[in-house]
N, C-alpha and C positions, 0 to 999 in steps of 0.2 A: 446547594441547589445545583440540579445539572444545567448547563448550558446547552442551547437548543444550536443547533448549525445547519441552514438552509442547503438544503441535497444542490441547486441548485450553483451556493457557495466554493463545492469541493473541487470541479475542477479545473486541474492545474497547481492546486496545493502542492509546493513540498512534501513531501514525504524524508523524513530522518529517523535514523534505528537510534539505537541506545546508548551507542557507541560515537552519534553523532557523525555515522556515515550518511553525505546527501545521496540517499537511493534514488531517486527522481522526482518526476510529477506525478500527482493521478490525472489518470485520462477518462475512467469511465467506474463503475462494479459491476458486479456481478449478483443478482439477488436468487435469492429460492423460491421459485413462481408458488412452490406448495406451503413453506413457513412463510415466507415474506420476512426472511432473516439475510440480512447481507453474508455472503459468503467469502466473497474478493476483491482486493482493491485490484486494476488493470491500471499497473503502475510503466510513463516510459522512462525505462533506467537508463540511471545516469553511466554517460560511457566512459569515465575512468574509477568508474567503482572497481574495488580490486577483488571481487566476492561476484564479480556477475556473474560469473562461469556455474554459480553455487546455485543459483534462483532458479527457479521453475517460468523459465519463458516460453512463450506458444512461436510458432514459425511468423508471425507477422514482428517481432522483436521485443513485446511487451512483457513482463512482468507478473505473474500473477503471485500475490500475496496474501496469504488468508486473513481473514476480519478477527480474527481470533489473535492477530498476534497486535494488530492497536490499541496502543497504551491512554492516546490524548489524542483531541482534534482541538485545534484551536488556529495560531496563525501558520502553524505548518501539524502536518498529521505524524505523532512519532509513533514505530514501530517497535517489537522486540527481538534484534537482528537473530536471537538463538532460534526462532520460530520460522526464520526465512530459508533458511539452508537446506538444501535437501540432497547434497552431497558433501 
């Protein structure tokens, strides 16, 4: 049975890849006003991740990570770090 997790719930969640790196919090997402499919979590990373330099951040310092690469939401949200990288 799925577990339901109140939108309201997420932020500030943890966020951890697969590898068990702390990538950060979630701050916000990102939806598709036309699917109404989440598209990105608006994660703020954590600053001694050794992989920040890899992520796709906007000039405010956040994060962006696509919904496609989480795995679980539960007491923290884990990610699939090979889906983060984009250098």
């Amino acid at each position: 049975m799925a577990r339901i997790v109140i939108a309201r719930q997420l932020p500030g969640k943890k966020i951890v890849t697969t590898d068990g790196d702390d990538l950060g919090r979630l701050v916000d997402v990102t939806i598709n006003e036309q699917t109404g499919k989440l598209e990105f979590l608006i994660v703020e990373p954590n600053e001694s991740l050794d992989f920040k330099d890899r992520l796709n951040i906007n000039e405010e310092g956040y994060a962006y990570v696509p919904f496609d690469s989480v795995l679980a939401v539960s007491d923290y949200i884990i990610v699939d770090k090979r889906m983060l990288l984009t250098k």
